[in-house]
C-alpha positions in Angstrom: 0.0 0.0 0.0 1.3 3.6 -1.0 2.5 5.4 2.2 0.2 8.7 3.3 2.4 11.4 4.5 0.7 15.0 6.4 2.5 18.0 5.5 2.2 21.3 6.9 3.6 24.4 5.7 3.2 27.6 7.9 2.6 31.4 6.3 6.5 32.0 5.7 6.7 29.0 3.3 4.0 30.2 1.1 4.6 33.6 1.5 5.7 34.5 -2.3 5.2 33.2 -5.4 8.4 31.9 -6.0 8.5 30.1 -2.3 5.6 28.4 -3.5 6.9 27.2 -6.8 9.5 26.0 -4.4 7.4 24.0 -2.1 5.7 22.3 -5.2 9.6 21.0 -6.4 9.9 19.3 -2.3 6.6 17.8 -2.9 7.3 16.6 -6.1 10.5 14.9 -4.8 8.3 13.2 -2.1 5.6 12.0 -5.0 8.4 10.8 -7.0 9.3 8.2 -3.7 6.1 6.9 -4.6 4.4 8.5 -1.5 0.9 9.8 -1.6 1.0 14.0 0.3 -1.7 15.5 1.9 -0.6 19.1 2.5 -2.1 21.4 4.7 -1.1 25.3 4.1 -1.5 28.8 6.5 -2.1 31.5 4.6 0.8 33.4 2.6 2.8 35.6 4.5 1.1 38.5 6.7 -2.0 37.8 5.1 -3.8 37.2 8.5 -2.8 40.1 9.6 -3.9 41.9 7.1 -7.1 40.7 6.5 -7.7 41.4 10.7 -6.7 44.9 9.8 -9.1 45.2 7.3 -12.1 44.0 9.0 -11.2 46.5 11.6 -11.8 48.8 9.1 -15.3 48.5 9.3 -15.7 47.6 13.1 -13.5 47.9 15.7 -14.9 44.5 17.4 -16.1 42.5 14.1 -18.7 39.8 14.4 -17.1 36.5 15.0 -18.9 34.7 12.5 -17.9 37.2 10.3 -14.3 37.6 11.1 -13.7 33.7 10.5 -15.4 34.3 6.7 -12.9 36.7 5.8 -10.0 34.7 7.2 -10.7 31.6 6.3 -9.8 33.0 2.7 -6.5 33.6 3.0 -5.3 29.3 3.2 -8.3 29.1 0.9 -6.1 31.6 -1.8 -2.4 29.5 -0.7 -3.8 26.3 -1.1 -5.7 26.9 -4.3 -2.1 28.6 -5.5 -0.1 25.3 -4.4 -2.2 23.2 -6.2 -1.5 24.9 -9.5 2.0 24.6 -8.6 2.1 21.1 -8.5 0.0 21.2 -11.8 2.5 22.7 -14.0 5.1 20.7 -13.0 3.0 17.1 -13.9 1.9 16.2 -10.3 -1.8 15.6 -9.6 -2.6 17.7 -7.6 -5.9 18.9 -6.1 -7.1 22.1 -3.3 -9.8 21.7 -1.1 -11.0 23.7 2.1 -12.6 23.0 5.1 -16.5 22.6 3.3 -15.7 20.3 0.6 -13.8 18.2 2.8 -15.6 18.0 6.1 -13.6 19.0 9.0 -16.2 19.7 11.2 -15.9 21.8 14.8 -17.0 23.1 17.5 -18.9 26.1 16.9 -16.8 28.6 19.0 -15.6 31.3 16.3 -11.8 32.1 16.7 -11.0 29.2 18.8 -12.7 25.9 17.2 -11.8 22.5 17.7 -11.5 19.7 15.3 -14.3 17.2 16.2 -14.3 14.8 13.1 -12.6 14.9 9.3 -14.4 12.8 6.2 -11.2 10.7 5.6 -13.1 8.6 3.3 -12.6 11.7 0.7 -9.0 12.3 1.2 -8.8 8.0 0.5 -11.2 8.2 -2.7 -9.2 11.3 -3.9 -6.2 9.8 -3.6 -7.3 7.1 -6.7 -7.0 10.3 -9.1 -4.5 12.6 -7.4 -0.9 12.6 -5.6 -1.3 15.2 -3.5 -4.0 17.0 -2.2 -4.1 20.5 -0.9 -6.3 21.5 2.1 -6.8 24.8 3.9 -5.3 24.9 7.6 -6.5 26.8 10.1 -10.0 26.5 9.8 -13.4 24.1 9.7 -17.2 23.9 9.9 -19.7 23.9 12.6 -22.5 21.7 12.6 -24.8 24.4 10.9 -22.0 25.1 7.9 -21.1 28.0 9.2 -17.1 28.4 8.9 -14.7 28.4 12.0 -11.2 28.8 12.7 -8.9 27.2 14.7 -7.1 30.2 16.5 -3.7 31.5 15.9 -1.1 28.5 14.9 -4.4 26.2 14.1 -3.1 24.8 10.7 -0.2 22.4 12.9 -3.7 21.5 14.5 -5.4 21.0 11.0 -2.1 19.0 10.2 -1.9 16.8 13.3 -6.0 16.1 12.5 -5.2 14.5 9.5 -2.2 12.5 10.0 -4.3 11.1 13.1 -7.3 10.3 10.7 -5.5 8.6 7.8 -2.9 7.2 9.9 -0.3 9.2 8.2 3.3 10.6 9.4 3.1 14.5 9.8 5.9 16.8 9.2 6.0 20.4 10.0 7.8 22.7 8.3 9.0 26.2 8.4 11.6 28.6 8.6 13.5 27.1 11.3 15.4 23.8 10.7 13.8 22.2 13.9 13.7 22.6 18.0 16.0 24.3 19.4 16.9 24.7 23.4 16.1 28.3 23.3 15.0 31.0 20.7 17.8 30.8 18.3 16.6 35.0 17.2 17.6 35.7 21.0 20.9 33.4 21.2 22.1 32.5 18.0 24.3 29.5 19.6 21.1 27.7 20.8 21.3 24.0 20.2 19.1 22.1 17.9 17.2 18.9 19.4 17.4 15.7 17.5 14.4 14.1 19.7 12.1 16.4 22.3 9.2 14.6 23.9 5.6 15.4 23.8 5.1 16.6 27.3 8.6 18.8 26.9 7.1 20.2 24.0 3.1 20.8 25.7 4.9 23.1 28.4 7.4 24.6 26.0 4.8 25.8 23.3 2.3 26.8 26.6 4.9 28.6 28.1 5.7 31.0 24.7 8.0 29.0 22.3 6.2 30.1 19.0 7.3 26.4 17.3 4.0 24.4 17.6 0.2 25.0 18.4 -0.3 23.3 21.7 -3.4 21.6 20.5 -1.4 20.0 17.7 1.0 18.9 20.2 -2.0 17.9 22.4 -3.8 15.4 19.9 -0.3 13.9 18.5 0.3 12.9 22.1 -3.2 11.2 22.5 -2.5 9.4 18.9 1.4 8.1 20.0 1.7 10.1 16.9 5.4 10.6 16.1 6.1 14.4 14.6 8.8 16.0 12.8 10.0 19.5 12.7 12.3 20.9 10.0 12.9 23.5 7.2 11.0 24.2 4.6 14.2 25.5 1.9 16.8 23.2 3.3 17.6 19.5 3.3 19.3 19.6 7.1 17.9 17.2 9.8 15.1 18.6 11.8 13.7 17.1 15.4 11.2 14.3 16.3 8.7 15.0 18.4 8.3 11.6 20.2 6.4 10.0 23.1 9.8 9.1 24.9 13.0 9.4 24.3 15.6 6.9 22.7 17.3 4.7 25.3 20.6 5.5 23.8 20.2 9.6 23.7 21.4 11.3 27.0 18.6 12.8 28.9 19.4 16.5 29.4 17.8 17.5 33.2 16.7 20.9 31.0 15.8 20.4 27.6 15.0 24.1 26.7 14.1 27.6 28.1 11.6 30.2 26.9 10.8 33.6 27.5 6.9 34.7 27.2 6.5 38.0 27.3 2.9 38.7 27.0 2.3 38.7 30.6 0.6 40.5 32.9 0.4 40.7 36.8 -3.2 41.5 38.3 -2.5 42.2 42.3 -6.0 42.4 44.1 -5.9 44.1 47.7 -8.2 43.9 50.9 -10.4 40.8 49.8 -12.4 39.3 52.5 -11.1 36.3 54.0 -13.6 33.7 53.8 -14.0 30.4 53.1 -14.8 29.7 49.5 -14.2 33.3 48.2 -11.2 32.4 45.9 -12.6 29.4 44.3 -15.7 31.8 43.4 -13.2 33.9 42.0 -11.5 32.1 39.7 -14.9 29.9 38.4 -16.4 33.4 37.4 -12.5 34.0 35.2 -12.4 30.3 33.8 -16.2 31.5 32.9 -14.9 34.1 30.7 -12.1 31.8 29.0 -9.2 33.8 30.9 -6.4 31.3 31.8 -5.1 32.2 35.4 -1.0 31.2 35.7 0.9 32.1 38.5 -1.1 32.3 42.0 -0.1 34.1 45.3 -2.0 34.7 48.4 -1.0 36.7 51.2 -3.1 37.2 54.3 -3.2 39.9 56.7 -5.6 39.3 59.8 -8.8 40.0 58.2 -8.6 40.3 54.7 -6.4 38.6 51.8 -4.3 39.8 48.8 -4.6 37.6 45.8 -1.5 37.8 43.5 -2.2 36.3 39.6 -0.8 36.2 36.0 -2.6 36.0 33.2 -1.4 36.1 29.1 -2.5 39.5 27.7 -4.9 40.9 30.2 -8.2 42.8 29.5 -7.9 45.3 32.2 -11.8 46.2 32.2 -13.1 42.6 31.8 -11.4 41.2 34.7 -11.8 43.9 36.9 -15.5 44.0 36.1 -15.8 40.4 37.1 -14.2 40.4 40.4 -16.4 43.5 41.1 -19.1 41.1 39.9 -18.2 38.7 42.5 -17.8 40.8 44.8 -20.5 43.2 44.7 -20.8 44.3 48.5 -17.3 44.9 48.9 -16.1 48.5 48.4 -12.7 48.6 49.6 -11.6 46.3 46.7 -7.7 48.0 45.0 -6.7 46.9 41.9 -2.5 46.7 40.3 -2.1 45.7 36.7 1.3 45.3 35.8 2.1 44.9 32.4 5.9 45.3 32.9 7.0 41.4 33.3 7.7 38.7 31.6 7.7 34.9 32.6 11.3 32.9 32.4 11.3 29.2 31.9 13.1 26.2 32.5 11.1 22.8 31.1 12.9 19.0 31.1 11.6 15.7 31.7 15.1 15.0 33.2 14.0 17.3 36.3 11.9 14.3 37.5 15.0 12.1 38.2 17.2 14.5 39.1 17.6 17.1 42.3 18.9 20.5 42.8 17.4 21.8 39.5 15.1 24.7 41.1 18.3 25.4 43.3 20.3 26.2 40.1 17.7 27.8 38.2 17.0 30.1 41.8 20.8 30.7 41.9 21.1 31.8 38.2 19.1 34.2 38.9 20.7 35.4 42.5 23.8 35.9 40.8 22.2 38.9 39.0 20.1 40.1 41.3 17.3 39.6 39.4 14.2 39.8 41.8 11.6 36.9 41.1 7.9 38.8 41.5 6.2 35.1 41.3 7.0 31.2 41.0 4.9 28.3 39.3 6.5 24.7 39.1 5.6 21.1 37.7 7.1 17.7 37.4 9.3 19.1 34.6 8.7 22.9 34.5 9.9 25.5 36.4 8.5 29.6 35.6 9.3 32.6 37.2 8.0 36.3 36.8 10.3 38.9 36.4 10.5 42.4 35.7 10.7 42.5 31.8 13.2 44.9 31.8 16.0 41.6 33.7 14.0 39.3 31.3 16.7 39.2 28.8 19.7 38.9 31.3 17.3 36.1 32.9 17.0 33.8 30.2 20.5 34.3 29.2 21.5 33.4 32.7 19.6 30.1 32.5 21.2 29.3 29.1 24.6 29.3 30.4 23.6 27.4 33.8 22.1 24.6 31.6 24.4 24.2 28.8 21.9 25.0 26.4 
Protein backbone atom coordinates (compact mmCIF):
# COMPACT_ATOMS: atom_id res chain seq x y z
CA UNK A 1 0.00 0.00 0.00
CA UNK A 2 1.31 3.60 -0.98
CA UNK A 3 2.47 5.41 2.17
CA UNK A 4 0.25 8.66 3.29
CA UNK A 5 2.37 11.43 4.53
CA UNK A 6 0.68 15.00 6.36
CA UNK A 7 2.54 17.98 5.46
CA UNK A 8 2.17 21.33 6.92
CA UNK A 9 3.65 24.43 5.70
CA UNK A 10 3.24 27.62 7.90
CA UNK A 11 2.63 31.41 6.30
CA UNK A 12 6.46 32.04 5.70
CA UNK A 13 6.73 28.98 3.35
CA UNK A 14 3.97 30.16 1.06
CA UNK A 15 4.61 33.62 1.52
CA UNK A 16 5.67 34.46 -2.34
CA UNK A 17 5.20 33.23 -5.43
CA UNK A 18 8.38 31.87 -5.96
CA UNK A 19 8.54 30.10 -2.34
CA UNK A 20 5.61 28.42 -3.52
CA UNK A 21 6.93 27.19 -6.82
CA UNK A 22 9.54 26.01 -4.38
CA UNK A 23 7.38 23.96 -2.06
CA UNK A 24 5.68 22.25 -5.21
CA UNK A 25 9.57 20.97 -6.40
CA UNK A 26 9.94 19.30 -2.30
CA UNK A 27 6.64 17.85 -2.90
CA UNK A 28 7.27 16.63 -6.05
CA UNK A 29 10.50 14.89 -4.81
CA UNK A 30 8.31 13.23 -2.08
CA UNK A 31 5.61 11.95 -5.05
CA UNK A 32 8.42 10.78 -7.02
CA UNK A 33 9.33 8.17 -3.75
CA UNK A 34 6.13 6.93 -4.62
CA UNK A 35 4.40 8.46 -1.50
CA UNK A 36 0.92 9.76 -1.59
CA UNK A 37 1.05 14.05 0.34
CA UNK A 38 -1.70 15.51 1.86
CA UNK A 39 -0.62 19.07 2.50
CA UNK A 40 -2.13 21.36 4.75
CA UNK A 41 -1.07 25.35 4.14
CA UNK A 42 -1.46 28.83 6.49
CA UNK A 43 -2.13 31.49 4.63
CA UNK A 44 0.76 33.38 2.60
CA UNK A 45 2.80 35.59 4.53
CA UNK A 46 1.14 38.53 6.70
CA UNK A 47 -2.04 37.78 5.14
CA UNK A 48 -3.80 37.16 8.47
CA UNK A 49 -2.84 40.09 9.57
CA UNK A 50 -3.94 41.85 7.09
CA UNK A 51 -7.14 40.70 6.48
CA UNK A 52 -7.68 41.45 10.72
CA UNK A 53 -6.65 44.92 9.80
CA UNK A 54 -9.10 45.25 7.29
CA UNK A 55 -12.06 43.97 9.01
CA UNK A 56 -11.19 46.49 11.64
CA UNK A 57 -11.85 48.84 9.08
CA UNK A 58 -15.30 48.48 9.28
CA UNK A 59 -15.73 47.58 13.06
CA UNK A 60 -13.51 47.92 15.69
CA UNK A 61 -14.88 44.49 17.44
CA UNK A 62 -16.14 42.45 14.09
CA UNK A 63 -18.74 39.76 14.39
CA UNK A 64 -17.10 36.51 14.99
CA UNK A 65 -18.86 34.70 12.50
CA UNK A 66 -17.87 37.22 10.31
CA UNK A 67 -14.33 37.59 11.07
CA UNK A 68 -13.66 33.73 10.54
CA UNK A 69 -15.43 34.26 6.70
CA UNK A 70 -12.87 36.70 5.79
CA UNK A 71 -9.98 34.67 7.19
CA UNK A 72 -10.72 31.60 6.29
CA UNK A 73 -9.82 32.99 2.69
CA UNK A 74 -6.46 33.61 3.02
CA UNK A 75 -5.28 29.31 3.25
CA UNK A 76 -8.27 29.09 0.86
CA UNK A 77 -6.08 31.58 -1.77
CA UNK A 78 -2.38 29.53 -0.68
CA UNK A 79 -3.84 26.33 -1.14
CA UNK A 80 -5.70 26.91 -4.28
CA UNK A 81 -2.12 28.60 -5.53
CA UNK A 82 -0.12 25.31 -4.42
CA UNK A 83 -2.16 23.20 -6.25
CA UNK A 84 -1.47 24.91 -9.46
CA UNK A 85 2.02 24.56 -8.56
CA UNK A 86 2.12 21.09 -8.50
CA UNK A 87 -0.01 21.23 -11.84
CA UNK A 88 2.50 22.74 -13.99
CA UNK A 89 5.05 20.74 -13.00
CA UNK A 90 2.99 17.08 -13.90
CA UNK A 91 1.88 16.19 -10.30
CA UNK A 92 -1.85 15.59 -9.65
CA UNK A 93 -2.62 17.68 -7.61
CA UNK A 94 -5.92 18.87 -6.08
CA UNK A 95 -7.14 22.09 -3.26
CA UNK A 96 -9.80 21.71 -1.07
CA UNK A 97 -10.98 23.66 2.14
CA UNK A 98 -12.62 23.01 5.07
CA UNK A 99 -16.50 22.65 3.32
CA UNK A 100 -15.68 20.29 0.63
CA UNK A 101 -13.78 18.17 2.83
CA UNK A 102 -15.56 18.00 6.06
CA UNK A 103 -13.60 19.00 9.03
CA UNK A 104 -16.16 19.69 11.20
CA UNK A 105 -15.89 21.75 14.80
CA UNK A 106 -17.04 23.10 17.50
CA UNK A 107 -18.88 26.06 16.91
CA UNK A 108 -16.82 28.59 18.97
CA UNK A 109 -15.62 31.29 16.34
CA UNK A 110 -11.79 32.05 16.71
CA UNK A 111 -10.99 29.22 18.81
CA UNK A 112 -12.68 25.92 17.18
CA UNK A 113 -11.75 22.50 17.73
CA UNK A 114 -11.54 19.67 15.31
CA UNK A 115 -14.29 17.16 16.20
CA UNK A 116 -14.27 14.77 13.06
CA UNK A 117 -12.58 14.89 9.33
CA UNK A 118 -14.41 12.85 6.18
CA UNK A 119 -11.20 10.73 5.56
CA UNK A 120 -13.09 8.65 3.25
CA UNK A 121 -12.59 11.68 0.68
CA UNK A 122 -9.02 12.33 1.23
CA UNK A 123 -8.81 8.04 0.46
CA UNK A 124 -11.18 8.19 -2.71
CA UNK A 125 -9.23 11.34 -3.90
CA UNK A 126 -6.21 9.79 -3.57
CA UNK A 127 -7.31 7.14 -6.74
CA UNK A 128 -6.98 10.30 -9.08
CA UNK A 129 -4.53 12.55 -7.42
CA UNK A 130 -0.91 12.61 -5.63
CA UNK A 131 -1.29 15.22 -3.51
CA UNK A 132 -4.00 16.97 -2.17
CA UNK A 133 -4.07 20.49 -0.89
CA UNK A 134 -6.27 21.50 2.11
CA UNK A 135 -6.78 24.77 3.87
CA UNK A 136 -5.34 24.86 7.56
CA UNK A 137 -6.53 26.85 10.07
CA UNK A 138 -9.99 26.48 9.84
CA UNK A 139 -13.43 24.10 9.71
CA UNK A 140 -17.18 23.93 9.87
CA UNK A 141 -19.72 23.90 12.64
CA UNK A 142 -22.47 21.72 12.63
CA UNK A 143 -24.79 24.39 10.91
CA UNK A 144 -21.98 25.07 7.91
CA UNK A 145 -21.09 28.01 9.21
CA UNK A 146 -17.07 28.41 8.88
CA UNK A 147 -14.69 28.37 12.00
CA UNK A 148 -11.19 28.83 12.69
CA UNK A 149 -8.90 27.22 14.74
CA UNK A 150 -7.07 30.18 16.47
CA UNK A 151 -3.68 31.53 15.85
CA UNK A 152 -1.11 28.47 14.94
CA UNK A 153 -4.35 26.24 14.11
CA UNK A 154 -3.07 24.85 10.67
CA UNK A 155 -0.19 22.39 12.90
CA UNK A 156 -3.74 21.51 14.46
CA UNK A 157 -5.39 20.96 11.00
CA UNK A 158 -2.07 18.98 10.15
CA UNK A 159 -1.94 16.82 13.25
CA UNK A 160 -6.03 16.14 12.54
CA UNK A 161 -5.22 14.46 9.49
CA UNK A 162 -2.25 12.54 10.02
CA UNK A 163 -4.27 11.07 13.05
CA UNK A 164 -7.34 10.28 10.66
CA UNK A 165 -5.46 8.63 7.84
CA UNK A 166 -2.91 7.19 9.93
CA UNK A 167 -0.28 9.18 8.21
CA UNK A 168 3.30 10.58 9.39
CA UNK A 169 3.07 14.45 9.82
CA UNK A 170 5.91 16.78 9.19
CA UNK A 171 5.96 20.45 9.96
CA UNK A 172 7.81 22.71 8.27
CA UNK A 173 8.99 26.19 8.41
CA UNK A 174 11.58 28.63 8.64
CA UNK A 175 13.55 27.15 11.34
CA UNK A 176 15.37 23.79 10.69
CA UNK A 177 13.81 22.23 13.86
CA UNK A 178 13.70 22.64 18.00
CA UNK A 179 15.98 24.28 19.35
CA UNK A 180 16.87 24.68 23.39
CA UNK A 181 16.09 28.32 23.35
CA UNK A 182 15.02 31.03 20.69
CA UNK A 183 17.84 30.80 18.32
CA UNK A 184 16.65 35.04 17.16
CA UNK A 185 17.64 35.72 21.04
CA UNK A 186 20.91 33.35 21.19
CA UNK A 187 22.14 32.50 18.04
CA UNK A 188 24.30 29.49 19.62
CA UNK A 189 21.13 27.69 20.83
CA UNK A 190 21.28 24.05 20.22
CA UNK A 191 19.12 22.11 17.92
CA UNK A 192 17.16 18.86 19.35
CA UNK A 193 17.36 15.70 17.46
CA UNK A 194 14.43 14.12 19.67
CA UNK A 195 12.06 16.40 22.28
CA UNK A 196 9.21 14.58 23.91
CA UNK A 197 5.56 15.36 23.81
CA UNK A 198 5.13 16.59 27.29
CA UNK A 199 8.55 18.77 26.95
CA UNK A 200 7.11 20.15 23.96
CA UNK A 201 3.11 20.83 25.66
CA UNK A 202 4.88 23.10 28.42
CA UNK A 203 7.44 24.58 25.97
CA UNK A 204 4.78 25.82 23.28
CA UNK A 205 2.29 26.82 26.57
CA UNK A 206 4.90 28.62 28.15
CA UNK A 207 5.71 31.02 24.73
CA UNK A 208 8.00 28.96 22.34
CA UNK A 209 6.16 30.07 19.03
CA UNK A 210 7.28 26.42 17.33
CA UNK A 211 4.05 24.42 17.59
CA UNK A 212 0.24 25.03 18.40
CA UNK A 213 -0.30 23.29 21.68
CA UNK A 214 -3.40 21.60 20.51
CA UNK A 215 -1.45 19.98 17.75
CA UNK A 216 1.03 18.87 20.16
CA UNK A 217 -1.96 17.91 22.41
CA UNK A 218 -3.76 15.44 19.85
CA UNK A 219 -0.34 13.93 18.48
CA UNK A 220 0.32 12.86 22.10
CA UNK A 221 -3.21 11.23 22.46
CA UNK A 222 -2.54 9.39 18.89
CA UNK A 223 1.37 8.07 20.03
CA UNK A 224 1.68 10.08 16.86
CA UNK A 225 5.38 10.64 16.12
CA UNK A 226 6.13 14.44 14.60
CA UNK A 227 8.83 16.04 12.82
CA UNK A 228 9.99 19.46 12.70
CA UNK A 229 12.25 20.94 10.01
CA UNK A 230 12.89 23.50 7.19
CA UNK A 231 11.02 24.21 4.58
CA UNK A 232 14.24 25.51 1.91
CA UNK A 233 16.83 23.20 3.25
CA UNK A 234 17.58 19.51 3.32
CA UNK A 235 19.25 19.61 7.12
CA UNK A 236 17.94 17.22 9.81
CA UNK A 237 15.12 18.62 11.84
CA UNK A 238 13.74 17.12 15.36
CA UNK A 239 11.17 14.35 16.27
CA UNK A 240 8.73 15.02 18.44
CA UNK A 241 8.35 11.64 20.24
CA UNK A 242 6.37 10.00 23.06
CA UNK A 243 9.85 9.09 24.95
CA UNK A 244 12.98 9.39 24.26
CA UNK A 245 15.62 6.95 22.73
CA UNK A 246 17.33 4.74 25.25
CA UNK A 247 20.64 5.54 23.78
CA UNK A 248 20.21 9.61 23.69
CA UNK A 249 21.38 11.26 27.04
CA UNK A 250 18.59 12.77 28.93
CA UNK A 251 19.37 16.55 29.36
CA UNK A 252 17.79 17.50 33.25
CA UNK A 253 16.69 20.91 30.96
CA UNK A 254 15.84 20.43 27.62
CA UNK A 255 15.05 24.13 26.65
CA UNK A 256 14.08 27.56 28.08
CA UNK A 257 11.57 30.16 26.93
CA UNK A 258 10.76 33.60 27.49
CA UNK A 259 6.89 34.73 27.15
CA UNK A 260 6.55 38.02 27.30
CA UNK A 261 2.92 38.70 26.96
CA UNK A 262 2.31 38.71 30.59
CA UNK A 263 0.58 40.46 32.93
CA UNK A 264 0.40 40.66 36.81
CA UNK A 265 -3.17 41.51 38.32
CA UNK A 266 -2.51 42.18 42.28
CA UNK A 267 -5.98 42.42 44.11
CA UNK A 268 -5.93 44.09 47.74
CA UNK A 269 -8.23 43.93 50.94
CA UNK A 270 -10.40 40.80 49.80
CA UNK A 271 -12.45 39.35 52.46
CA UNK A 272 -11.09 36.31 54.04
CA UNK A 273 -13.62 33.70 53.82
CA UNK A 274 -13.98 30.43 53.08
CA UNK A 275 -14.79 29.65 49.48
CA UNK A 276 -14.16 33.27 48.20
CA UNK A 277 -11.16 32.36 45.88
CA UNK A 278 -12.56 29.43 44.27
CA UNK A 279 -15.75 31.78 43.38
CA UNK A 280 -13.24 33.86 41.95
CA UNK A 281 -11.48 32.13 39.72
CA UNK A 282 -14.94 29.89 38.40
CA UNK A 283 -16.36 33.44 37.41
CA UNK A 284 -12.53 33.96 35.23
CA UNK A 285 -12.42 30.34 33.85
CA UNK A 286 -16.23 31.46 32.85
CA UNK A 287 -14.86 34.12 30.72
CA UNK A 288 -12.08 31.84 28.98
CA UNK A 289 -9.21 33.81 30.91
CA UNK A 290 -6.44 31.29 31.82
CA UNK A 291 -5.09 32.18 35.39
CA UNK A 292 -1.05 31.23 35.66
CA UNK A 293 0.91 32.10 38.51
CA UNK A 294 -1.15 32.31 42.03
CA UNK A 295 -0.08 34.08 45.34
CA UNK A 296 -2.01 34.69 48.38
CA UNK A 297 -1.00 36.73 51.22
CA UNK A 298 -3.13 37.24 54.32
CA UNK A 299 -3.24 39.91 56.71
CA UNK A 300 -5.60 39.34 59.77
CA UNK A 301 -8.84 40.04 58.18
CA UNK A 302 -8.65 40.27 54.74
CA UNK A 303 -6.41 38.56 51.82
CA UNK A 304 -4.26 39.84 48.75
CA UNK A 305 -4.58 37.60 45.83
CA UNK A 306 -1.47 37.76 43.48
CA UNK A 307 -2.19 36.27 39.64
CA UNK A 308 -0.85 36.24 36.05
CA UNK A 309 -2.56 36.01 33.23
CA UNK A 310 -1.37 36.11 29.12
CA UNK A 311 -2.52 39.53 27.66
CA UNK A 312 -4.91 40.93 30.18
CA UNK A 313 -8.17 42.85 29.47
CA UNK A 314 -7.87 45.33 32.18
CA UNK A 315 -11.79 46.18 32.18
CA UNK A 316 -13.06 42.62 31.85
CA UNK A 317 -11.43 41.23 34.67
CA UNK A 318 -11.84 43.89 36.94
CA UNK A 319 -15.51 43.99 36.09
CA UNK A 320 -15.81 40.42 37.12
CA UNK A 321 -14.18 40.42 40.40
CA UNK A 322 -16.40 43.48 41.12
CA UNK A 323 -19.15 41.13 39.92
CA UNK A 324 -18.17 38.66 42.55
CA UNK A 325 -17.83 40.81 44.78
CA UNK A 326 -20.49 43.19 44.72
CA UNK A 327 -20.83 44.25 48.51
CA UNK A 328 -17.29 44.94 48.86
CA UNK A 329 -16.06 48.53 48.39
CA UNK A 330 -12.67 48.63 49.56
CA UNK A 331 -11.55 46.31 46.67
CA UNK A 332 -7.69 47.98 45.04
CA UNK A 333 -6.68 46.94 41.93
CA UNK A 334 -2.53 46.73 40.32
CA UNK A 335 -2.08 45.67 36.69
CA UNK A 336 1.32 45.26 35.84
CA UNK A 337 2.10 44.89 32.37
CA UNK A 338 5.91 45.27 32.93
CA UNK A 339 6.97 41.37 33.30
CA UNK A 340 7.71 38.68 31.59
CA UNK A 341 7.67 34.90 32.58
CA UNK A 342 11.28 32.85 32.43
CA UNK A 343 11.28 29.23 31.94
CA UNK A 344 13.12 26.16 32.45
CA UNK A 345 11.14 22.77 31.10
CA UNK A 346 12.91 19.03 31.08
CA UNK A 347 11.65 15.72 31.68
CA UNK A 348 15.15 15.05 33.17
CA UNK A 349 14.02 17.32 36.27
CA UNK A 350 11.92 14.32 37.50
CA UNK A 351 14.99 12.09 38.16
CA UNK A 352 17.22 14.55 39.11
CA UNK A 353 17.64 17.15 42.27
CA UNK A 354 18.91 20.51 42.85
CA UNK A 355 17.38 21.80 39.49
CA UNK A 356 15.14 24.71 41.10
CA UNK A 357 18.34 25.42 43.35
CA UNK A 358 20.32 26.23 40.10
CA UNK A 359 17.67 27.84 38.15
CA UNK A 360 17.02 30.13 41.80
CA UNK A 361 20.82 30.73 41.90
CA UNK A 362 21.09 31.81 38.24
CA UNK A 363 19.14 34.23 38.88
CA UNK A 364 20.67 35.41 42.46
CA UNK A 365 23.83 35.91 40.84
CA UNK A 366 22.23 38.87 38.95
CA UNK A 367 20.10 40.13 41.30
CA UNK A 368 17.32 39.55 39.35
CA UNK A 369 14.15 39.78 41.81
CA UNK A 370 11.58 36.90 41.14
CA UNK A 371 7.90 38.85 41.52
CA UNK A 372 6.17 35.14 41.30
CA UNK A 373 7.04 31.17 41.00
CA UNK A 374 4.95 28.30 39.33
CA UNK A 375 6.52 24.66 39.06
CA UNK A 376 5.63 21.09 37.69
CA UNK A 377 7.09 17.70 37.43
CA UNK A 378 9.25 19.12 34.56
CA UNK A 379 8.72 22.87 34.54
CA UNK A 380 9.89 25.47 36.42
CA UNK A 381 8.54 29.61 35.59
CA UNK A 382 9.33 32.61 37.20
CA UNK A 383 8.03 36.27 36.81
CA UNK A 384 10.30 38.89 36.39
CA UNK A 385 10.53 42.38 35.66
CA UNK A 386 10.74 42.54 31.76
CA UNK A 387 13.25 44.92 31.82
CA UNK A 388 15.98 41.61 33.67
CA UNK A 389 14.03 39.29 31.28
CA UNK A 390 16.70 39.24 28.81
CA UNK A 391 19.68 38.89 31.26
CA UNK A 392 17.27 36.13 32.89
CA UNK A 393 17.01 33.79 30.17
CA UNK A 394 20.49 34.31 29.25
CA UNK A 395 21.55 33.41 32.67
CA UNK A 396 19.57 30.07 32.52
CA UNK A 397 21.23 29.31 29.11
CA UNK A 398 24.56 29.30 30.38
CA UNK A 399 23.57 27.44 33.81
CA UNK A 400 22.09 24.61 31.60
CA UNK A 401 24.44 24.20 28.79
CA UNK A 402 21.95 25.04 26.37
Amino acid sequence: MTEIVVQKYGGSSVATIDKIKKVALKIKKRVENKEKIVVVVSAMGKTTNELIKLAEKISVTPEPRELDMILSTGEQVSAALLSMALNSIDIKAISYNAFQLQIYTTNIHASAKILDINAEKIFKSFDNYDVIVVTGFQGIDEMGNITTLGRGGSDTSAVAFAAKTGAKCEIYSDFPGIFTCDPRFNEFAKKLDYITFDEMLELSALGANVLHSRAVEIAKKYSLEMYCASTFSEERGTFIVDNLPEWLEQPVVTGVTMDNNQTKITIYNIPNKTGIFSRIFDSLAKQRINVDMISIVYDEKVAHLTFSVISANREKIRNIITDELKSENSLEFNFDENVSKISAVGVGMKSSSGVAARFFSALDKKGIKILATTTSEIKISALVSKENSGAALKELIDEFNL
